[in-house]
Backbone and ligand atoms as CSV (ligand in chain L), in Angstrom:
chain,resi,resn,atom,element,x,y,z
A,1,UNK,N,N,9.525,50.752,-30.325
A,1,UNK,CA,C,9.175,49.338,-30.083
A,1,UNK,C,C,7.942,49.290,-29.179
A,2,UNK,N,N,7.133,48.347,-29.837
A,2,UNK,CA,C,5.675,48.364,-28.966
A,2,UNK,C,C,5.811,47.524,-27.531
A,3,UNK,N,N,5.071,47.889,-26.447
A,3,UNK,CA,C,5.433,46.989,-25.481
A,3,UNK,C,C,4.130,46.549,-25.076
A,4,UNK,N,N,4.323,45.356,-24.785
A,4,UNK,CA,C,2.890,44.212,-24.499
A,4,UNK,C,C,2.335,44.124,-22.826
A,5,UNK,N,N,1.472,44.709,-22.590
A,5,UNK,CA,C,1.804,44.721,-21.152
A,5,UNK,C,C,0.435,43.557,-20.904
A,6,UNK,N,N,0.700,43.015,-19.912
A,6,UNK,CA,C,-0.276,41.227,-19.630
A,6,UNK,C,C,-1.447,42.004,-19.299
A,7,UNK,N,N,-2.275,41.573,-19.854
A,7,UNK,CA,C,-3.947,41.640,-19.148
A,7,UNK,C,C,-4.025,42.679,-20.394
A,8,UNK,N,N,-3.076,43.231,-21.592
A,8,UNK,CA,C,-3.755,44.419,-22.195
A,8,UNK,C,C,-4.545,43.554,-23.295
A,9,UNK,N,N,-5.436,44.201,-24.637
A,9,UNK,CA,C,-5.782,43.398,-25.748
A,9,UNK,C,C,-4.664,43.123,-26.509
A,10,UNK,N,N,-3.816,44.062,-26.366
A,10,UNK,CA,C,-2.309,43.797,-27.069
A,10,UNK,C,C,-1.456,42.363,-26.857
A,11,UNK,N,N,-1.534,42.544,-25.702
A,11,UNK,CA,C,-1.132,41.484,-24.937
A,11,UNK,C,C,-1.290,40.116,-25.519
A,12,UNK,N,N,-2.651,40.136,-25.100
A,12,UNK,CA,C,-4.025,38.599,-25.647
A,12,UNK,C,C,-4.003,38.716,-26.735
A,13,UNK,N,N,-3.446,39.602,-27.676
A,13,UNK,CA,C,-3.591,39.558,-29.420
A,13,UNK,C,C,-2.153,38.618,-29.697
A,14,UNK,N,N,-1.354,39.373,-29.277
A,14,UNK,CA,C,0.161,38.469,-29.561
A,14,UNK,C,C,0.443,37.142,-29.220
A,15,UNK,N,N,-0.645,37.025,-27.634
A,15,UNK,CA,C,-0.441,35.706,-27.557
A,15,UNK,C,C,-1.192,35.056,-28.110
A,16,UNK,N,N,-2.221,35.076,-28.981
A,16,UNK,CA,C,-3.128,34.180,-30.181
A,16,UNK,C,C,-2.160,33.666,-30.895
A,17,UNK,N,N,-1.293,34.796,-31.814
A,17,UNK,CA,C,-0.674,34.990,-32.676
A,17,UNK,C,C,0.613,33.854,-32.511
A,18,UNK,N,N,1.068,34.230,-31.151
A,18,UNK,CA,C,1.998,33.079,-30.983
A,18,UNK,C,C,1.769,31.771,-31.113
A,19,UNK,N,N,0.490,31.512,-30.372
A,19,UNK,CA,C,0.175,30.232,-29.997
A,19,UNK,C,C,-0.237,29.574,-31.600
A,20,UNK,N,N,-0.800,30.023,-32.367
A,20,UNK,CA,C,-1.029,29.894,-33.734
A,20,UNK,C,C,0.190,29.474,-34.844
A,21,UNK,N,N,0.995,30.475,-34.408
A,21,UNK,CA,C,2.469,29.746,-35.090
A,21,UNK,C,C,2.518,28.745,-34.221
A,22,UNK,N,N,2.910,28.686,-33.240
A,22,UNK,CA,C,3.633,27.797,-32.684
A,22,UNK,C,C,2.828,26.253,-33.003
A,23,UNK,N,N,1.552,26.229,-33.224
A,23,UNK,CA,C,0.561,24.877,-33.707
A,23,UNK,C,C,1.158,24.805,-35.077
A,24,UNK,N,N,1.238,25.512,-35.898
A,24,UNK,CA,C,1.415,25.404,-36.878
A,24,UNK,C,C,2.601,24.685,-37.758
A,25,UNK,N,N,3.881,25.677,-36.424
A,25,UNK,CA,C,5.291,24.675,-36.685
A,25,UNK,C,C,4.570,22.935,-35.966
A,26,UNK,N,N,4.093,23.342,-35.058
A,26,UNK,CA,C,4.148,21.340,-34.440
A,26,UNK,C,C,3.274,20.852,-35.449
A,27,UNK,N,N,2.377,20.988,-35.758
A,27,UNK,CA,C,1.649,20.413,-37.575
A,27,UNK,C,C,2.770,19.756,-38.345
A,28,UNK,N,N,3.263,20.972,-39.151
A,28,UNK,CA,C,4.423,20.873,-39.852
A,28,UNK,C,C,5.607,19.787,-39.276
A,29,UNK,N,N,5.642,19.525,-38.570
A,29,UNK,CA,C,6.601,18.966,-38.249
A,29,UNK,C,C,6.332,17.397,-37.858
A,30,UNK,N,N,5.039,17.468,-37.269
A,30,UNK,CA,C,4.435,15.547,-37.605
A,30,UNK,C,C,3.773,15.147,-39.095
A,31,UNK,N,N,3.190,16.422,-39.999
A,31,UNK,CA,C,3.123,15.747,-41.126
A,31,UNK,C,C,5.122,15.544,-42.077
A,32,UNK,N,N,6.138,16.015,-41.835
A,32,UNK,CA,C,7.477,15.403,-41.721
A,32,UNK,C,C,7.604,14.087,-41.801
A,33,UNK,N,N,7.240,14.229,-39.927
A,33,UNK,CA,C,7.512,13.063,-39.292
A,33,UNK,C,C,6.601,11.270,-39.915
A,34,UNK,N,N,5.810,12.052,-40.283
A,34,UNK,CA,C,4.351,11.317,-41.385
A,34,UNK,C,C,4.967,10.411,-41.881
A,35,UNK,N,N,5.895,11.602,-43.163
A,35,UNK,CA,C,6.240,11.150,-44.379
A,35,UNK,C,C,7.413,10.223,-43.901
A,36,UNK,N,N,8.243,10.895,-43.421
A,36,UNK,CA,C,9.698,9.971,-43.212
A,36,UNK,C,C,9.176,8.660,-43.332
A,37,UNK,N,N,8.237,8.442,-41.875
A,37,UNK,CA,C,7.646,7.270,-41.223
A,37,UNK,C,C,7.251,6.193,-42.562
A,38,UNK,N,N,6.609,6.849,-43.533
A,38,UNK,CA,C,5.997,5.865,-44.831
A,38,UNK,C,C,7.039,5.816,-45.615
A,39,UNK,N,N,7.862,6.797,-45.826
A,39,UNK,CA,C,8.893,5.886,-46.676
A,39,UNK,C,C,9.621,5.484,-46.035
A,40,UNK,N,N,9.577,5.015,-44.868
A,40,UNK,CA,C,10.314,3.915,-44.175
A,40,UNK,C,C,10.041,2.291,-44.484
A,41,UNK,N,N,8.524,2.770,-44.673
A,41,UNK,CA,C,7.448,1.724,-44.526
A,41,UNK,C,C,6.963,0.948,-45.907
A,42,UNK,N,N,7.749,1.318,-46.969
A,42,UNK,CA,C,7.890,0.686,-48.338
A,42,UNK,C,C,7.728,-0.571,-48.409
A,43,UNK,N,N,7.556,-1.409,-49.353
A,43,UNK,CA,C,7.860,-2.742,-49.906
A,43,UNK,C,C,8.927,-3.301,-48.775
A,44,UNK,N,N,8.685,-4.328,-48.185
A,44,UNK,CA,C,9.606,-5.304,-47.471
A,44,UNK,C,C,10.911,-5.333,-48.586
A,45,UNK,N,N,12.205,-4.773,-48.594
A,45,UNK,CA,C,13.358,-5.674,-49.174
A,45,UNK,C,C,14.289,-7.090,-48.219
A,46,UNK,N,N,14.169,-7.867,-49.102
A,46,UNK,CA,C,15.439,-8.521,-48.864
A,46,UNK,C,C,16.442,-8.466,-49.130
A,47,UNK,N,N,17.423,-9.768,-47.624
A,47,UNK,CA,C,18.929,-8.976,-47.739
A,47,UNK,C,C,19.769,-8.919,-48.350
A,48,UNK,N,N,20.916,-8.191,-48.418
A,48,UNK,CA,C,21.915,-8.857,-49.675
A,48,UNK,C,C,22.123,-10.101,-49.082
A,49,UNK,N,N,22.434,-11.126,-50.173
A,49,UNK,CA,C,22.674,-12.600,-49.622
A,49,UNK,C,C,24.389,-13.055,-50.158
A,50,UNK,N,N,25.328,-13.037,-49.146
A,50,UNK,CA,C,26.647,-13.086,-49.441
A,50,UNK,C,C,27.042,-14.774,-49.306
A,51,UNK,N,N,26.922,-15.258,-50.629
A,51,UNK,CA,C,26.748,-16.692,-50.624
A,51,UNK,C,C,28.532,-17.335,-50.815
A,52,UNK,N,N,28.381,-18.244,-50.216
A,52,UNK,CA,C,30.393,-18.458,-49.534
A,52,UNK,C,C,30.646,-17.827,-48.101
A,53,UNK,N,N,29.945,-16.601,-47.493
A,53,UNK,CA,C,30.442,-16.347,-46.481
A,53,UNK,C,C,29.088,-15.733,-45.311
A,54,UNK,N,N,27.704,-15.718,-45.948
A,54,UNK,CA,C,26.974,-15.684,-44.596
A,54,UNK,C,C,26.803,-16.690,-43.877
A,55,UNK,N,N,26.247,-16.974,-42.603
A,55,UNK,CA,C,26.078,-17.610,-42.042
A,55,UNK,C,C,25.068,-17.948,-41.623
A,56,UNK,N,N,24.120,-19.295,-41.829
A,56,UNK,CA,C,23.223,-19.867,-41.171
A,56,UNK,C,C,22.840,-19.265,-39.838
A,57,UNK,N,N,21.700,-18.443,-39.582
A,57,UNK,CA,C,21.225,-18.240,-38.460
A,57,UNK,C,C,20.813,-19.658,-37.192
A,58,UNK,N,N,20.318,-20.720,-37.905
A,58,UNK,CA,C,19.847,-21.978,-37.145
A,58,UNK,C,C,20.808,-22.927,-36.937
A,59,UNK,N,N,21.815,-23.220,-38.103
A,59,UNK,CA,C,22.836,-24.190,-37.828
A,59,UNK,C,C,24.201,-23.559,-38.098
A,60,UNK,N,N,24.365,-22.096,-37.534
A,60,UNK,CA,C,25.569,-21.882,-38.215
A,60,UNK,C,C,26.467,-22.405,-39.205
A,61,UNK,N,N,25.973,-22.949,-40.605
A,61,UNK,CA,C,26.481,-23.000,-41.310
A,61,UNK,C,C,26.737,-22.244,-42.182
A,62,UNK,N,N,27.738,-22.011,-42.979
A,62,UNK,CA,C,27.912,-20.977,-44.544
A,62,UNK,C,C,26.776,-21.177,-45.113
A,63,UNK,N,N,26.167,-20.664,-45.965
A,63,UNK,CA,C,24.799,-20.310,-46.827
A,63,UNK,C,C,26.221,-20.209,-47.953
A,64,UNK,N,N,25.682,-21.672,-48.999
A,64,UNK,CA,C,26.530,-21.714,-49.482
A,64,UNK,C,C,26.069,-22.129,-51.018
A,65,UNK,N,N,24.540,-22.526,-50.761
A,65,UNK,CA,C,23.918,-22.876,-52.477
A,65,UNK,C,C,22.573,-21.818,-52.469
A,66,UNK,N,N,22.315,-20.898,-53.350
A,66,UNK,CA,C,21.212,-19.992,-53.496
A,66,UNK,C,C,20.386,-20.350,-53.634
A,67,UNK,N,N,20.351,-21.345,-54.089
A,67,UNK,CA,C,18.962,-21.985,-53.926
A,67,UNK,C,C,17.971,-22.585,-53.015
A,68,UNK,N,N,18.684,-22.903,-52.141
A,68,UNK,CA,C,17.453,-23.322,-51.011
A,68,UNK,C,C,17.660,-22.179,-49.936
A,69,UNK,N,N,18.269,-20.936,-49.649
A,69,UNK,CA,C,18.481,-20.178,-48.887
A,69,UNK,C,C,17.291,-19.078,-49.036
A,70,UNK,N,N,17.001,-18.565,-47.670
A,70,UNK,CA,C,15.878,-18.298,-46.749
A,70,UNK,C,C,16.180,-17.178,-46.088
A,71,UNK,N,N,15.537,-15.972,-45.827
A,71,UNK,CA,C,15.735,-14.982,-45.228
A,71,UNK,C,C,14.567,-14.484,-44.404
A,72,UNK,N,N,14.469,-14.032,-43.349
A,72,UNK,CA,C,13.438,-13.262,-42.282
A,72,UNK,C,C,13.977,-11.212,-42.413
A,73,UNK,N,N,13.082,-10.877,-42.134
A,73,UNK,CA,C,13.061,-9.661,-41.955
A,73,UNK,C,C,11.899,-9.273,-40.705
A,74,UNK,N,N,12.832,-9.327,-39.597
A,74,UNK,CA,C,12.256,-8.775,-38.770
A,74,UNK,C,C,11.575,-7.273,-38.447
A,75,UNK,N,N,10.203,-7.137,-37.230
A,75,UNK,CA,C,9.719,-5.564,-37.107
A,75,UNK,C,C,10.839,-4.724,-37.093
A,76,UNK,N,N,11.758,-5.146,-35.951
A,76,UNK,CA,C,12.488,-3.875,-35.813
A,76,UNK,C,C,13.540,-3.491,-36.814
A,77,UNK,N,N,13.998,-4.611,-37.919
A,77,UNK,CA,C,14.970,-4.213,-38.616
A,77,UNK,C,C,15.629,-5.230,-39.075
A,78,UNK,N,N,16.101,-5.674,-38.194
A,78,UNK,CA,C,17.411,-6.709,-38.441
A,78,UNK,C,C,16.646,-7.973,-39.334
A,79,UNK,N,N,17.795,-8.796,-39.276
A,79,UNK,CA,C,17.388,-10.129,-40.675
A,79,UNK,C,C,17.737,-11.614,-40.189
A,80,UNK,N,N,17.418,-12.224,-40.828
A,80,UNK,CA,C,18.115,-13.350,-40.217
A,80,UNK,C,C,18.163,-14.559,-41.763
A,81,UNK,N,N,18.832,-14.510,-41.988
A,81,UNK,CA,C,19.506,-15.751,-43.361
A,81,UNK,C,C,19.787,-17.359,-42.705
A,82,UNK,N,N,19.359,-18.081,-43.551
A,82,UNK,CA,C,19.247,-19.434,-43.829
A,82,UNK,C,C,19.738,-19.854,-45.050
A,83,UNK,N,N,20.598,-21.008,-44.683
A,83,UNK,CA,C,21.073,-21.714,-45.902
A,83,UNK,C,C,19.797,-22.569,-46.347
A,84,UNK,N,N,19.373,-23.795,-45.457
A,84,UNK,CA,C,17.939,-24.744,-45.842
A,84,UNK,C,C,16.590,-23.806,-45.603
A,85,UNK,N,N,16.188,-23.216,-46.807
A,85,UNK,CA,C,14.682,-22.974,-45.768
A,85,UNK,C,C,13.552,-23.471,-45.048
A,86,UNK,N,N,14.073,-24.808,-45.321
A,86,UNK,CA,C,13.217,-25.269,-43.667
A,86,UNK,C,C,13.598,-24.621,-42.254
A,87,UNK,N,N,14.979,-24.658,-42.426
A,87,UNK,CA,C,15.099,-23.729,-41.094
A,87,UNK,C,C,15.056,-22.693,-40.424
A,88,UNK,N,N,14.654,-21.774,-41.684
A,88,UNK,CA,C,13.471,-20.299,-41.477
A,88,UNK,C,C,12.405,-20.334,-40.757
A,89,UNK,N,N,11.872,-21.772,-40.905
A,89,UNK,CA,C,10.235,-21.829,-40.123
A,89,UNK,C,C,10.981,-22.420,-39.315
A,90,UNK,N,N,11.928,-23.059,-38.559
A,90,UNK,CA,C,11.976,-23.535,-37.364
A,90,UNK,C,C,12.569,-22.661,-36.607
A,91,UNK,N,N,13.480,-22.023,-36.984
A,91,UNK,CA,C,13.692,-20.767,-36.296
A,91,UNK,C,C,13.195,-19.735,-35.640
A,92,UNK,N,N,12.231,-19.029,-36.656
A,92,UNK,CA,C,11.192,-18.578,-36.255
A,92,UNK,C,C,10.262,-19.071,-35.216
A,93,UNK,N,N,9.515,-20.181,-35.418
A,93,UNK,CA,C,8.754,-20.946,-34.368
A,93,UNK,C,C,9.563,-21.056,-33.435
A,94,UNK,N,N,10.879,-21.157,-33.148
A,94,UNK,CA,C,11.679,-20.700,-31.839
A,94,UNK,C,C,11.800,-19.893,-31.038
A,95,UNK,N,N,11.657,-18.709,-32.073
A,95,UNK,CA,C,11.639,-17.325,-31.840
A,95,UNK,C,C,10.802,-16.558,-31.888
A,96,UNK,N,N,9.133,-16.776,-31.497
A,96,UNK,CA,C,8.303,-16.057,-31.313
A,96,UNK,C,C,8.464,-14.876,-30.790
A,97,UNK,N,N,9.350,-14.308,-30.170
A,97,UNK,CA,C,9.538,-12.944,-29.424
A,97,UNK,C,C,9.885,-12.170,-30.917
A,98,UNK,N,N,10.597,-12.596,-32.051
A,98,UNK,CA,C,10.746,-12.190,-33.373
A,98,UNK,C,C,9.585,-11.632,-34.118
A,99,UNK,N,N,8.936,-10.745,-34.526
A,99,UNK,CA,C,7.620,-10.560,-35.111
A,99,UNK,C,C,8.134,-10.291,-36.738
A,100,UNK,N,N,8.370,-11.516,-37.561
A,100,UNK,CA,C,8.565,-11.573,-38.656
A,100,UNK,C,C,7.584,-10.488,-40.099
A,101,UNK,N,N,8.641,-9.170,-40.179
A,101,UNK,CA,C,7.747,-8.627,-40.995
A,101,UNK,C,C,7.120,-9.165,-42.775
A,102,UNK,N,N,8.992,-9.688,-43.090
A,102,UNK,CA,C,8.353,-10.225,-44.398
A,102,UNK,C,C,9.221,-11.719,-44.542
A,103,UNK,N,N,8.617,-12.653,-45.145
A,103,UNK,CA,C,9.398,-13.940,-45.184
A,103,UNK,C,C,10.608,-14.068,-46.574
A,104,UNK,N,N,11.389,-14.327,-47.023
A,104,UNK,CA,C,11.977,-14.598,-48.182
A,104,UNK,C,C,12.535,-16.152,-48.146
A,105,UNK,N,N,12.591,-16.205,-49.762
A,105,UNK,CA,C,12.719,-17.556,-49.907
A,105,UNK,C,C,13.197,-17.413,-51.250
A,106,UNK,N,N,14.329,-18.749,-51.917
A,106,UNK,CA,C,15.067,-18.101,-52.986
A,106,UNK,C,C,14.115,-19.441,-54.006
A,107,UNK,N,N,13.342,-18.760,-55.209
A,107,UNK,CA,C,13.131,-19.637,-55.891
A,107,UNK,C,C,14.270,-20.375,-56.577
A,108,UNK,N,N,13.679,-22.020,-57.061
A,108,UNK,CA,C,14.868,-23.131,-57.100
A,108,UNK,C,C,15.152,-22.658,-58.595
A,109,UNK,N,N,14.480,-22.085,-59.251
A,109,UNK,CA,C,15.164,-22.041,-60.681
A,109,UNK,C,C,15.610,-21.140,-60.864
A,110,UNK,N,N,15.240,-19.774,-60.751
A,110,UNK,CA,C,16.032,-18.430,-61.287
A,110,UNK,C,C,16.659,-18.030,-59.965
A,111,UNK,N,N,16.934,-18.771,-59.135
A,111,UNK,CA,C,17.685,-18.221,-57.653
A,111,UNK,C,C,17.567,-16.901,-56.887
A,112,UNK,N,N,16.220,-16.392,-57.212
A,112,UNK,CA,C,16.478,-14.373,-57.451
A,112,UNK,C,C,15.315,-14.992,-55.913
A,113,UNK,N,N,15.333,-13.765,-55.016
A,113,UNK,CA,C,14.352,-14.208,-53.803
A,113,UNK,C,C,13.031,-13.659,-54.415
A,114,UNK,N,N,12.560,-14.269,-53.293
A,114,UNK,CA,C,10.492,-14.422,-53.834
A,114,UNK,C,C,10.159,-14.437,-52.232
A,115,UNK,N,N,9.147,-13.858,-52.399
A,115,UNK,CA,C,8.184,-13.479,-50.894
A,115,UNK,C,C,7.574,-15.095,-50.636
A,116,UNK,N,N,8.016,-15.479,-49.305
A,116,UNK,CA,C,7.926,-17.124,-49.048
A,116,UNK,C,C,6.183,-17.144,-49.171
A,117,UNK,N,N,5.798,-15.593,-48.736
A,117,UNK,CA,C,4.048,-15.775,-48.123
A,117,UNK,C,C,3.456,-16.322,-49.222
A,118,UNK,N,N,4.188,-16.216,-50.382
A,118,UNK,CA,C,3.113,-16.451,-51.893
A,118,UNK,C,C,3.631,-17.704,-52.600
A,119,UNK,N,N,4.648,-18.035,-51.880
A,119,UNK,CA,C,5.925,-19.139,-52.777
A,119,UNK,C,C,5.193,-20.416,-52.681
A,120,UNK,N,N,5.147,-21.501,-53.912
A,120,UNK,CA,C,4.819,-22.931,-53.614
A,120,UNK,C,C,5.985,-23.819,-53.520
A,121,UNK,N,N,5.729,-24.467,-52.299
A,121,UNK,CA,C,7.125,-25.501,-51.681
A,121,UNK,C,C,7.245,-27.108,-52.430
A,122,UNK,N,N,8.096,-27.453,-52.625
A,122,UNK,CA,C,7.722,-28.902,-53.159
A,122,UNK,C,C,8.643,-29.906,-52.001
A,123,UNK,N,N,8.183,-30.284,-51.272
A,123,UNK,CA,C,9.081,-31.795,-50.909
A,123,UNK,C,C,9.632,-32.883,-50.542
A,124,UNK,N,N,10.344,-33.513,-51.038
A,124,UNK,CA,C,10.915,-34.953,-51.403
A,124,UNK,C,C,12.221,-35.320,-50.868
A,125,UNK,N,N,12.711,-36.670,-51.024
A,125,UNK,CA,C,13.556,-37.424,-50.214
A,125,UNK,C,C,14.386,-36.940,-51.188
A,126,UNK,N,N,13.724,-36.754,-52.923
A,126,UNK,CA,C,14.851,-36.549,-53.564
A,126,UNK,C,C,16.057,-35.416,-54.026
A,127,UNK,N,N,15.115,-34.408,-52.934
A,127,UNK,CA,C,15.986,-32.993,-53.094
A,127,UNK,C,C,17.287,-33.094,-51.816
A,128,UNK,N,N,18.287,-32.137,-52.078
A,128,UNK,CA,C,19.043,-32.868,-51.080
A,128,UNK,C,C,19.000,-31.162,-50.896
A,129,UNK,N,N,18.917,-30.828,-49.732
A,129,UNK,CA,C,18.881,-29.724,-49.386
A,129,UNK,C,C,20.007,-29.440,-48.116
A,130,UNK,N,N,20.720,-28.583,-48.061
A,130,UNK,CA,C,22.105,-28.591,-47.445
A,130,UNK,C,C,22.051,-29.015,-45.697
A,131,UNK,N,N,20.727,-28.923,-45.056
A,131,UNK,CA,C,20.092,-29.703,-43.901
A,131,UNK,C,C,19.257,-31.074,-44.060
A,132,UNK,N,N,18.722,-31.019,-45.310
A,132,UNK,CA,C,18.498,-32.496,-45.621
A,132,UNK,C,C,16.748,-32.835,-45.514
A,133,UNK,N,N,16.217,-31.057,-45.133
A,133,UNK,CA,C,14.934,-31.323,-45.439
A,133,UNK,C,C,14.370,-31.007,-46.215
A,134,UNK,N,N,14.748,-31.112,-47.810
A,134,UNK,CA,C,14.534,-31.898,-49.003
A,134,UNK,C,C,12.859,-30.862,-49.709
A,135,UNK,N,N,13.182,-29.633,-49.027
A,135,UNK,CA,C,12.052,-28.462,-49.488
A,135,UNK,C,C,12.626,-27.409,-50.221
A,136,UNK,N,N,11.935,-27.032,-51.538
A,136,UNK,CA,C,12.303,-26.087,-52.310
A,136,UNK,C,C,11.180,-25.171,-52.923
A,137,UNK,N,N,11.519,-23.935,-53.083
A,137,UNK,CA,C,10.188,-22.982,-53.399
A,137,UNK,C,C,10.317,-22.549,-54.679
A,138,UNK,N,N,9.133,-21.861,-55.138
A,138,UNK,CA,C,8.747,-21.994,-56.437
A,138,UNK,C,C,8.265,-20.606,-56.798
A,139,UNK,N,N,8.115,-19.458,-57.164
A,139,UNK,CA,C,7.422,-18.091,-57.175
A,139,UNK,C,C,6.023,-19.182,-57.927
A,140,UNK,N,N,5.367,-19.963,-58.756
A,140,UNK,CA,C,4.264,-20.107,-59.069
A,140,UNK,C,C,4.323,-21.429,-58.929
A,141,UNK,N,N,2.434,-21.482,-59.345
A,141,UNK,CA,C,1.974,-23.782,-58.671
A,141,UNK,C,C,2.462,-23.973,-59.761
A,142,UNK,N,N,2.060,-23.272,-60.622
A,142,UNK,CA,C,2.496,-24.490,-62.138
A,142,UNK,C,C,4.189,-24.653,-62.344
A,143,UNK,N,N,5.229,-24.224,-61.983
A,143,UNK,CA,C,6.622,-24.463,-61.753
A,143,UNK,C,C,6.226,-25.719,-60.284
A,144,UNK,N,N,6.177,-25.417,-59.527
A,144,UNK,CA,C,6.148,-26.430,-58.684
A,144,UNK,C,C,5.551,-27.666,-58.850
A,145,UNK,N,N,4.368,-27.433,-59.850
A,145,UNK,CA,C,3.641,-28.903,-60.349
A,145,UNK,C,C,4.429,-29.500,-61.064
A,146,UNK,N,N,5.086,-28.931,-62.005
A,146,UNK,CA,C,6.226,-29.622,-63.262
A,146,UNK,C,C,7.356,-30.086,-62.617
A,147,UNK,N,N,7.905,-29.007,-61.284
A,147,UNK,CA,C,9.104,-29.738,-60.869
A,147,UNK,C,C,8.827,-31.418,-60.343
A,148,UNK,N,N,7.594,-31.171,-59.128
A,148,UNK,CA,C,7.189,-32.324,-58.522
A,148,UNK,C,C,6.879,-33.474,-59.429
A,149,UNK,N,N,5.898,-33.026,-60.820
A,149,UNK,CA,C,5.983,-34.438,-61.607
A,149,UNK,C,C,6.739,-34.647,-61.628
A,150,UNK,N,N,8.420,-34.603,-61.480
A,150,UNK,CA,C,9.291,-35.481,-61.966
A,150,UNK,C,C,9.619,-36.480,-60.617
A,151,UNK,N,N,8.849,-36.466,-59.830
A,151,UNK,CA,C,9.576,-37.027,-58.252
A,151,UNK,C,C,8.435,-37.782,-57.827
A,152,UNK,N,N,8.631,-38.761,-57.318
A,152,UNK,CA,C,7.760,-40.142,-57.014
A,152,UNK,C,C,7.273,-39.635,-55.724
A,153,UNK,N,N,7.631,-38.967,-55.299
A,153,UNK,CA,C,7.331,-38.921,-53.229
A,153,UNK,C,C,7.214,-37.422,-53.399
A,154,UNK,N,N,6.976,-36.492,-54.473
A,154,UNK,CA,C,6.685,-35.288,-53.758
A,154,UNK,C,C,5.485,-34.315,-53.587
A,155,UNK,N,N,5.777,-33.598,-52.017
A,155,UNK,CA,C,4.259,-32.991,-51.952
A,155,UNK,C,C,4.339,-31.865,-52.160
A,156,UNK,N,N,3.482,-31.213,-52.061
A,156,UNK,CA,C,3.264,-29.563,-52.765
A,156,UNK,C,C,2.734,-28.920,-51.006
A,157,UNK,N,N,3.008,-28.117,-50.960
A,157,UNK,CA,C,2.670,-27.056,-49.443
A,157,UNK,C,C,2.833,-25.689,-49.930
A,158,UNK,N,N,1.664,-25.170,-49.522
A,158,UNK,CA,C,1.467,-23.600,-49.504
A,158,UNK,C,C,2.577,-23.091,-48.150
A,159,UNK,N,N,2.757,-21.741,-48.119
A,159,UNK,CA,C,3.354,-21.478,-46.652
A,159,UNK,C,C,2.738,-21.803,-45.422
A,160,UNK,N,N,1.784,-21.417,-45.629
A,160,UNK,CA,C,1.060,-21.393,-44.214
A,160,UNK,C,C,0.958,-23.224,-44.018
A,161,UNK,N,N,0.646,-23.874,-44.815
A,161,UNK,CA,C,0.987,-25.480,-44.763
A,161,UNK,C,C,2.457,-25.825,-44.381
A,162,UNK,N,N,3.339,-25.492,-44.816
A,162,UNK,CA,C,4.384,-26.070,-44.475
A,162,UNK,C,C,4.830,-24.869,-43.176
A,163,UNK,N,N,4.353,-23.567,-42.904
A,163,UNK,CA,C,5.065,-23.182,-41.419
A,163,UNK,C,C,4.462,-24.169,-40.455
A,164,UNK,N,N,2.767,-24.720,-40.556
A,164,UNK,CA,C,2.921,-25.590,-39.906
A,164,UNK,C,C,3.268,-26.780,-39.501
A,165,UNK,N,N,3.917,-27.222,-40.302
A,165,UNK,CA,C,4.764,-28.917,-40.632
A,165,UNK,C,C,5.568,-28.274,-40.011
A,166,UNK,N,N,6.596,-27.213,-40.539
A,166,UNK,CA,C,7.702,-27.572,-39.448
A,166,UNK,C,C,7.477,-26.875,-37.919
A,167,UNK,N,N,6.441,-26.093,-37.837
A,167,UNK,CA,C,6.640,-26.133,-36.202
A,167,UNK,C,C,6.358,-27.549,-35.410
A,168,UNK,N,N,5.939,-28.485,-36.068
A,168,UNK,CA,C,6.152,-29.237,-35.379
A,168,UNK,C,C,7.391,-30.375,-35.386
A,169,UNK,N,N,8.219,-30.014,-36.123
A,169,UNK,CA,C,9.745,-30.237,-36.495
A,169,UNK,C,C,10.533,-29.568,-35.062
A,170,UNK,N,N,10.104,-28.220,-34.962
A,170,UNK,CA,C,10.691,-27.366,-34.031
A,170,UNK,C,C,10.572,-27.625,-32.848
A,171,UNK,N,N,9.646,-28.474,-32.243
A,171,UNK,CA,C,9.734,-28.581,-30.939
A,171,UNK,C,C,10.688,-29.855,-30.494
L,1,ZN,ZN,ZN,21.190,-23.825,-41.472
C-alpha cells in the first residue's frame, strides 16, 4: 500500500484527484437537483374539485354548482376553491401576502376548468351565481359574445378588467 506523505508530489497528486471527484459528485448532484426542480415546475394543475363537499374559501360555503366555481393555486403549493368566482378575486385582493401562481375558473358550458388569465367573463343581474355576483367565464370571446347576446344588461371583462372591479368590491 502506497503511503502519501503531505508536502510529497504524491501527496499534491491525490489531492487534485480528490478534489476533482469530489466537484464532480457536487455537479452531479445540482444538475439532479436542476431536474427535480423543473419537473416540479410543469404546467400549473388544478385542484380536484369535490363538488357537494368542498368548501368555499371566502364564504365558507359548499362549492356546490361547477359552474361558477374558482380555484387559486398558490407559490408555495396549497389552493384555495371558490364556489362564486367573484370571490377568487376578492379573496385574493385580501390576501396579498398569497402570491397567486395560476388562476382557475370553471367554464359555464363544458364545466371542465380553464386558466381564469385567458377566460372571458360575462356579467349580469341575470345570472344567479351562488353569491349573487352574477359573473361567469368562458374559455373563448365568441362563447361569451353569444352567451351575453342573450342578456339585456350584460358586460364582457377580460381578467385583468374584472380583478380590477372586484378589488374594489373587496375593500
Ligand atoms: Zn363563497
Amino acid at each position: 500500500m502506497k503511503r502519501y506523505l503531505a508536502g510529497s508530489d504524491d501527496f499534491n497528486r491525490w489531492r487534485v484527484r480528490t478534489t476533482e471527484v469530489v466537484t464532480t459528485i457536487c455537479l452531479l448532484i445540482f444538475a439532479m437537483i436542476g431536474v427535480a426542480c423543473r419537473a416540479g415546475n410543469g404546467d400549473p394543475q388544478p385542484p380536484e374539485l369535490m363538488i357537494g363537499s368542498d368548501v368555499c374559501e371566502e364564504c365558507g360555503m359548499v362549492v356546490s354548482d361547477a359552474r361558477y366555481a374558482a380555484a387559486t393555486l398558490i407559490e408555495d403549493g396549497h389552493t384555495h376553491k371558490f364556489d362564486d368566482l367573484a370571490e377568487m378575486f376578492i379573496f385574493q385582493a385580501k390576501h396579498p401576502e398569497d402570491v397567486v401562481r395560476a388562476w382557475f375558473v370553471h367554464d359555464y358550458e363544458a364545466e371542465t376548468w380553464i386558466r381564469g388569465e385567458t377566460a372571458f367573463f360575462v356579467m349580469s343581474e341575470a345570472i344567479h351565481s351562488p353569491m349573487g355576483y352574477g359573473v361567469v367565464a368562458f374559455e373563448t370571446r365568441v362563447a361569451a359574445d353569444n352567451f351575453a347576446a342573450e342578456l339585456a344588461d350584460a358586460q364582457i371583462f377580460t381578467f385583468d378588467e374584472l380583478n380590477a372591479w372586484m378589488k374594489t368590491r373587496a375593500q
